[in-house]
N, CA, C and O atoms as a GROMACS GRO file, in nm:
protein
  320
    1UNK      N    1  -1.585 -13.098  -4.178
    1UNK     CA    2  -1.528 -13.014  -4.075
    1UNK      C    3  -1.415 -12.928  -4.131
    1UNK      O    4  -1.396 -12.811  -4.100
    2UNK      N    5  -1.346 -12.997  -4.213
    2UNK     CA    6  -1.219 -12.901  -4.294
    2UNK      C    7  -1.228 -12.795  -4.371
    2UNK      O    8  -1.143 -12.708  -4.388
    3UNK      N    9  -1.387 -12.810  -4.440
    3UNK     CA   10  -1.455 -12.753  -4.521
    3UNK      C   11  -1.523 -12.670  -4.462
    3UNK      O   12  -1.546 -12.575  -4.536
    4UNK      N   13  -1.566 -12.660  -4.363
    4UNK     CA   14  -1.618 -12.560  -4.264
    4UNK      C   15  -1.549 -12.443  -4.251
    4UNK      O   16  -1.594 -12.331  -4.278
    5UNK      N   17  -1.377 -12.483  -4.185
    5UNK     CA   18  -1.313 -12.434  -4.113
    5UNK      C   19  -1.236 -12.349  -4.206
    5UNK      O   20  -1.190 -12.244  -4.161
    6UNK      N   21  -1.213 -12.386  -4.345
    6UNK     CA   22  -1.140 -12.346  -4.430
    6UNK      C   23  -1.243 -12.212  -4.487
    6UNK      O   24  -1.189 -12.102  -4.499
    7UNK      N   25  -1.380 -12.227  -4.519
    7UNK     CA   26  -1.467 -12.129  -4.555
    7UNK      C   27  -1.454 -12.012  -4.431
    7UNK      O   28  -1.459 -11.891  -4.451
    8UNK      N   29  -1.438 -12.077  -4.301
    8UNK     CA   30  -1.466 -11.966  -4.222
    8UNK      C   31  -1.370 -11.846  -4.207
    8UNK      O   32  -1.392 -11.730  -4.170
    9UNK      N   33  -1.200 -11.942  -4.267
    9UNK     CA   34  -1.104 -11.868  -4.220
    9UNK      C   35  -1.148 -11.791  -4.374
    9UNK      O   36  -1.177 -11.672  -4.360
   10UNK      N   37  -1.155 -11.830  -4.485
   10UNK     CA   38  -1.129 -11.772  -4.583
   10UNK      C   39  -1.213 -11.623  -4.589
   10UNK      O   40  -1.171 -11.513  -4.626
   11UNK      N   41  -1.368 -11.668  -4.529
   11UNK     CA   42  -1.449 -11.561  -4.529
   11UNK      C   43  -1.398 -11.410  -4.432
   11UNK      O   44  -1.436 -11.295  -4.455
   12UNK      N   45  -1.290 -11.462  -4.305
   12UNK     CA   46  -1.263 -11.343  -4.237
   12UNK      C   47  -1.137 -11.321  -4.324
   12UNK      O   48  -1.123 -11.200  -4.306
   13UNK      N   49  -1.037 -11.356  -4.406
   13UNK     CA   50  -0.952 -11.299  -4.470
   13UNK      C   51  -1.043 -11.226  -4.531
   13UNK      O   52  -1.037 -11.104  -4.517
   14UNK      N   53  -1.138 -11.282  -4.606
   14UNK     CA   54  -1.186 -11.119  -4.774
   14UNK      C   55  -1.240 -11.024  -4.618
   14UNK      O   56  -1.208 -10.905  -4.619
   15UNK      N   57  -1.291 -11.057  -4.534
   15UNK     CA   58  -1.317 -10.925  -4.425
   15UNK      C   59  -1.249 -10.863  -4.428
   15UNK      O   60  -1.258 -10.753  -4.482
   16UNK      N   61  -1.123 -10.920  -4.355
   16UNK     CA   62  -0.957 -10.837  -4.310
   16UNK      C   63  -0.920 -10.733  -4.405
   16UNK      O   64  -0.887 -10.617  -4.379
   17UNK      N   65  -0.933 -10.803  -4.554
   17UNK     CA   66  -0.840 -10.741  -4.695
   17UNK      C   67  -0.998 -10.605  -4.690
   17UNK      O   68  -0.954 -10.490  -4.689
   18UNK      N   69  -1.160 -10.613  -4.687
   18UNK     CA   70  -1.214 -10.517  -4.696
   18UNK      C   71  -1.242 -10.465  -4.568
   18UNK      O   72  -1.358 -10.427  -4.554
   19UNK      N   73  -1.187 -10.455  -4.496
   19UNK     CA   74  -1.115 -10.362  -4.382
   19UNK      C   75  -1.038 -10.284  -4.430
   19UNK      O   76  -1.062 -10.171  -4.474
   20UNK      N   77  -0.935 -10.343  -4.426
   20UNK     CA   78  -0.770 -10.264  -4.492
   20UNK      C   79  -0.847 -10.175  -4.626
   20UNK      O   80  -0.862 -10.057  -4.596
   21UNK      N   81  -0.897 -10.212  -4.766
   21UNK     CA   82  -0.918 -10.174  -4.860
   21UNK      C   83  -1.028 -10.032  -4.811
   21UNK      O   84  -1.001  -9.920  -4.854
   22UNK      N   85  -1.134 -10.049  -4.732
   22UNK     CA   86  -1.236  -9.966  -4.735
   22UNK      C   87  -1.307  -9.946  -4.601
   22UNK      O   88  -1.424  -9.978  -4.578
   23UNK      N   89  -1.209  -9.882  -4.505
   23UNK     CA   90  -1.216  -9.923  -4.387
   23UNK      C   91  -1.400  -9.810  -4.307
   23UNK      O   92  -1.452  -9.798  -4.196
   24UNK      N   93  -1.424  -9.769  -4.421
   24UNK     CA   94  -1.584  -9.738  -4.388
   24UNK      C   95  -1.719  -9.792  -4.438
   24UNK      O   96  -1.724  -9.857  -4.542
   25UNK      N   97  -1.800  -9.772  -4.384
   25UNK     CA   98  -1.913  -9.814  -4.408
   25UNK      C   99  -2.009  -9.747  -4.453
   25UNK      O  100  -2.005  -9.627  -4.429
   26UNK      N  101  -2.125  -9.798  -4.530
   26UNK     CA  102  -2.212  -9.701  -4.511
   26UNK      C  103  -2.331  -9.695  -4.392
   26UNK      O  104  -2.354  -9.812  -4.362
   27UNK      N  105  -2.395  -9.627  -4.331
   27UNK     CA  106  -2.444  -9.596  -4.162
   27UNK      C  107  -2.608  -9.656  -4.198
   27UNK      O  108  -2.699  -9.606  -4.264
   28UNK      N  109  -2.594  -9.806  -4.108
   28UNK     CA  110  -2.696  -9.838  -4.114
   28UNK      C  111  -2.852  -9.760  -4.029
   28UNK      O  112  -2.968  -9.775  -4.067
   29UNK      N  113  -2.832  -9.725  -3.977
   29UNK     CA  114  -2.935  -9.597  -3.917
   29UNK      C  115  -3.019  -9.522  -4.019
   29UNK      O  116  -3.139  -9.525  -4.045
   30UNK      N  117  -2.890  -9.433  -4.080
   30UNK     CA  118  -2.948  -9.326  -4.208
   30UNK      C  119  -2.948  -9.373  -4.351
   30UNK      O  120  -2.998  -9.311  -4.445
   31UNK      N  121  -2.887  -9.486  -4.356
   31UNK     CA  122  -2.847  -9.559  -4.504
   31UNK      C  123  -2.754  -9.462  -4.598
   31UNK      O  124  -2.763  -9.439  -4.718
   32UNK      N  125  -2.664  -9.416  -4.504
   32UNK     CA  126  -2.584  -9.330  -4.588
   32UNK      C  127  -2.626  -9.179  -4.650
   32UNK      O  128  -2.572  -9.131  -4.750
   33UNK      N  129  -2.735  -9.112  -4.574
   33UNK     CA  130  -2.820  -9.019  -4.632
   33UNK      C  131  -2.729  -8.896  -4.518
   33UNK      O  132  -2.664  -8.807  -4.573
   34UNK      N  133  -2.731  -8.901  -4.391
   34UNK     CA  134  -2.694  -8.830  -4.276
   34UNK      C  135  -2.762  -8.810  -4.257
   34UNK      O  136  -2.728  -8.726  -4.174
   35UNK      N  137  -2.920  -8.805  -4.255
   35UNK     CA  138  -3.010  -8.766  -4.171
   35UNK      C  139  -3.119  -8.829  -4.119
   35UNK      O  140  -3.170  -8.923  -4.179
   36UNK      N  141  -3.161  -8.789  -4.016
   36UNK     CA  142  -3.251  -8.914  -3.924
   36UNK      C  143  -3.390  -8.891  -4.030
   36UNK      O  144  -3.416  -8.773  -4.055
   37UNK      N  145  -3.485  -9.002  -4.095
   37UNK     CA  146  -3.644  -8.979  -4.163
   37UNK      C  147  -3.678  -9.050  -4.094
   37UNK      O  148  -3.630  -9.146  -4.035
   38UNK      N  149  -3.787  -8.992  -4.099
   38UNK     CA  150  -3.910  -9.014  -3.989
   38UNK      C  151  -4.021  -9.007  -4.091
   38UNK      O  152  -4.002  -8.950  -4.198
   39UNK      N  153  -4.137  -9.063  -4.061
   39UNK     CA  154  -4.246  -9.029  -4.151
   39UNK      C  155  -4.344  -8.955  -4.035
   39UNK      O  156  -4.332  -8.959  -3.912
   40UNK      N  157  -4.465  -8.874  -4.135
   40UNK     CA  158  -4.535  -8.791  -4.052
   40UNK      C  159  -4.680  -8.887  -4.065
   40UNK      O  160  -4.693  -8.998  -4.117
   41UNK      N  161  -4.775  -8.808  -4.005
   41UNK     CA  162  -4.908  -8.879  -3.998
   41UNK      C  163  -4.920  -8.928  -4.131
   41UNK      O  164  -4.962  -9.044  -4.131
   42UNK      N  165  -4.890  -8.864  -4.283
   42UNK     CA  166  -4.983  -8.980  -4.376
   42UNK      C  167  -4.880  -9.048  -4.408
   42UNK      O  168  -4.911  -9.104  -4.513
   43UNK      N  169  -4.763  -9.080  -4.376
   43UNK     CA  170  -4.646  -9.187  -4.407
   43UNK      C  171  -4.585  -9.151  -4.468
   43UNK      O  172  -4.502  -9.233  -4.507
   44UNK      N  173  -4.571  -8.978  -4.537
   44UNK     CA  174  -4.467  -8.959  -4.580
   44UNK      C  175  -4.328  -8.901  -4.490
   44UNK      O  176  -4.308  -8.836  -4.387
   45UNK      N  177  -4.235  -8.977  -4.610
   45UNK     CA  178  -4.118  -8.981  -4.539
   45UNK      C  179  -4.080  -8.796  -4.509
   45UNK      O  180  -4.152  -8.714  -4.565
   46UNK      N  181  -3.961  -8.748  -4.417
   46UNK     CA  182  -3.902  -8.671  -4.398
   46UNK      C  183  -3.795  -8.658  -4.322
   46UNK      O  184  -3.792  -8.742  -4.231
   47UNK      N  185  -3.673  -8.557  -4.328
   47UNK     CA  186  -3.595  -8.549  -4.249
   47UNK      C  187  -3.578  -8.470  -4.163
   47UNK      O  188  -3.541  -8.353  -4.178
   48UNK      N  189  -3.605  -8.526  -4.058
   48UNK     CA  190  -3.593  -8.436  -3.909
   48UNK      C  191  -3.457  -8.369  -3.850
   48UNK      O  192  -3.472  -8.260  -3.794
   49UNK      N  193  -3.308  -8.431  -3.859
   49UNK     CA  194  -3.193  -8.344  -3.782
   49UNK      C  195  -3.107  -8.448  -3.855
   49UNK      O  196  -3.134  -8.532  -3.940
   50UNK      N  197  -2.983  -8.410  -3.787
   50UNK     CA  198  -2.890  -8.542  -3.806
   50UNK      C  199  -2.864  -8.684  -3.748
   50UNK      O  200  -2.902  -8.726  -3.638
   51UNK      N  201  -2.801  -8.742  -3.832
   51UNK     CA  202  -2.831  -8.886  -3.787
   51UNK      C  203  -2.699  -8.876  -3.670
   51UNK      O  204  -2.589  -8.822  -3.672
   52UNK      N  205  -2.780  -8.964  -3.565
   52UNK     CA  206  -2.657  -8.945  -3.398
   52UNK      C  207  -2.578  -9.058  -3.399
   52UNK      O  208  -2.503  -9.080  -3.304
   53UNK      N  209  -2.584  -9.147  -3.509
   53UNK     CA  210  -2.511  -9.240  -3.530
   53UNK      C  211  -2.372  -9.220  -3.588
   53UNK      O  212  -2.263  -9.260  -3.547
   54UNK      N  213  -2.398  -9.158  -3.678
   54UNK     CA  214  -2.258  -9.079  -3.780
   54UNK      C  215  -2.228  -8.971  -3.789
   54UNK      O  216  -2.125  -8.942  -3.849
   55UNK      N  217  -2.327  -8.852  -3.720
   55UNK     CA  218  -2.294  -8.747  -3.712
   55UNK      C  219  -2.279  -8.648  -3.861
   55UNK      O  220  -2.193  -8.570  -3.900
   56UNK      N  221  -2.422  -8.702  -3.923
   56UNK     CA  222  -2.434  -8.638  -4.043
   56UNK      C  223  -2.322  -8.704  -4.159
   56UNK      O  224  -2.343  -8.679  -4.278
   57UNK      N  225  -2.225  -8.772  -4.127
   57UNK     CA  226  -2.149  -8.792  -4.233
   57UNK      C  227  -2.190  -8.896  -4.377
   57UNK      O  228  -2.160  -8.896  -4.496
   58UNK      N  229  -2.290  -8.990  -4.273
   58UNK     CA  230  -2.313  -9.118  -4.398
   58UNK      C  231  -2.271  -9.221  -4.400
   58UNK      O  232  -2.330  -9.314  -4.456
   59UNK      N  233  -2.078  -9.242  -4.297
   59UNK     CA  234  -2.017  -9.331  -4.330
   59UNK      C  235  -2.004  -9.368  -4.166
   59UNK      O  236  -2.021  -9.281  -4.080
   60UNK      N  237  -1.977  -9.487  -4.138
   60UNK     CA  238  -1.919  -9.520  -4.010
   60UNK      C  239  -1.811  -9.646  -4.016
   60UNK      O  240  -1.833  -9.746  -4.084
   61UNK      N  241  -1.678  -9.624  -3.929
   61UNK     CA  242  -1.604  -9.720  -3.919
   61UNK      C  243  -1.638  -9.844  -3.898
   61UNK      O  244  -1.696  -9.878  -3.795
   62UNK      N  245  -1.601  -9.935  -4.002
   62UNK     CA  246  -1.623 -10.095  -3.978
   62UNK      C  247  -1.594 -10.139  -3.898
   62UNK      O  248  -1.499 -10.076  -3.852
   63UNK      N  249  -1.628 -10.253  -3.816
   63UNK     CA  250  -1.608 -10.310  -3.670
   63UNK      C  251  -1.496 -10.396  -3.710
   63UNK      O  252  -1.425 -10.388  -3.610
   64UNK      N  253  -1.446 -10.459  -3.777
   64UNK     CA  254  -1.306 -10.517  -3.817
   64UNK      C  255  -1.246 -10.394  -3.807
   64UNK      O  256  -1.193 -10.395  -3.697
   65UNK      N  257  -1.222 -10.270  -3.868
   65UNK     CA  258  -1.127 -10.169  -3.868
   65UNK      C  259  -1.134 -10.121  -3.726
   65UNK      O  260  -1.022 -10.102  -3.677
   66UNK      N  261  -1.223 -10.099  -3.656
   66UNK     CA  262  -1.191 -10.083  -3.523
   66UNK      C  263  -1.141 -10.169  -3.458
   66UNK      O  264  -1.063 -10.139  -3.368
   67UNK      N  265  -1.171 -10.292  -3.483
   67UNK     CA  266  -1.100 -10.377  -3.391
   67UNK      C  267  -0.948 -10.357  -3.415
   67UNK      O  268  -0.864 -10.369  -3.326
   68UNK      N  269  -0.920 -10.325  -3.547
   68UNK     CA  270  -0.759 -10.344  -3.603
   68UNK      C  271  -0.692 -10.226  -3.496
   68UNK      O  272  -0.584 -10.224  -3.436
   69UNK      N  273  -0.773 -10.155  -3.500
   69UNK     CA  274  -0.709  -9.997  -3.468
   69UNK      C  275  -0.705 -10.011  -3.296
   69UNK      O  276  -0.628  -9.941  -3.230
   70UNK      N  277  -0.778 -10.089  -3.247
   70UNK     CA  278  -0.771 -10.135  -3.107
   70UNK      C  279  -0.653 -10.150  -3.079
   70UNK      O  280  -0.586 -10.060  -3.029
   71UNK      N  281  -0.609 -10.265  -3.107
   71UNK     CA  282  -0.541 -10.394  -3.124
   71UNK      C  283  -0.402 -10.268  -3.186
   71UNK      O  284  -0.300 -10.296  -3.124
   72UNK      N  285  -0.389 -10.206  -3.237
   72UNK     CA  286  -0.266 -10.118  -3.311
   72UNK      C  287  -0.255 -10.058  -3.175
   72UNK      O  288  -0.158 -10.099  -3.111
   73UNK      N  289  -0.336  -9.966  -3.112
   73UNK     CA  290  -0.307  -9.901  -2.998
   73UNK      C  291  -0.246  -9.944  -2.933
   73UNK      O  292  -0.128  -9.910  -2.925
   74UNK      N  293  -0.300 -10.037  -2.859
   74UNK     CA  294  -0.255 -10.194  -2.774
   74UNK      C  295  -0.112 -10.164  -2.756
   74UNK      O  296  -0.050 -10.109  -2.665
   75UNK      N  297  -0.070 -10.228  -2.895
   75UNK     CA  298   0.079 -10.330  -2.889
   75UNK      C  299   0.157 -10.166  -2.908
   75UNK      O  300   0.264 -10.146  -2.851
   76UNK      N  301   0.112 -10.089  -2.965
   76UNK     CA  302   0.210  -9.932  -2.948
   76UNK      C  303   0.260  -9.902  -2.785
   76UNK      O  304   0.376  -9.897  -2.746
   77UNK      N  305   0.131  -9.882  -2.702
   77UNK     CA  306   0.121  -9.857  -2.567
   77UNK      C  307   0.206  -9.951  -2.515
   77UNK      O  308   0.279  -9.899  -2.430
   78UNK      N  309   0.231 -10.087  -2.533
   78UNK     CA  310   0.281 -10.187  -2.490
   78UNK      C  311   0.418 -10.180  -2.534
   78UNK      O  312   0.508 -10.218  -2.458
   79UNK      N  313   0.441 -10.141  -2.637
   79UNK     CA  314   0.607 -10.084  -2.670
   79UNK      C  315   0.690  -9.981  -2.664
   79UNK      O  316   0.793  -9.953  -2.726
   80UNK      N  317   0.638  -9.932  -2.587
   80UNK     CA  318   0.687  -9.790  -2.520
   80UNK      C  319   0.772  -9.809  -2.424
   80UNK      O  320   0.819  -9.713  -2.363
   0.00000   0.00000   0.00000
């Protein structure tokens, strides 16, 4: 149980620290390309527009970094 609990915390610290360190991702949708592929009738691949996930960029904010940036808003709004 100690051993559990200790892996679990340890595993969301290296999260936290690659949050802070690299607070993007690459966009599971387009795989980092920006654009939506599609394949046509004989299966080849192509790219149709931009990806509506990232908005052509490639990268999207990590869900730890959003949460951080939540959570920053928060306690700002709250100290006003």
């Amino acid at each position: 149980m100690l051993t559990a609990s200790s892996l679990a915390i340890l595993g969301l610290g290296i999260y936290a620290a690659l949050c802070g360190i690299s607070p993007f991702g690459t966009c599971r949708k387009c795989d980092g390309l920006g654009a939506r592929i599609t394949t046509d009738r004989h299966g080849r691949p192509k790219a149709t527009g931009v990806c509506r996930r990232c908005h052509g960029q490639g990268k999207r904010l990590r869900l730890g970094r959003r949460l951080l940036n939540h959570s920053r808003d928060i306690h700002r709004a709250g100290a006003r």
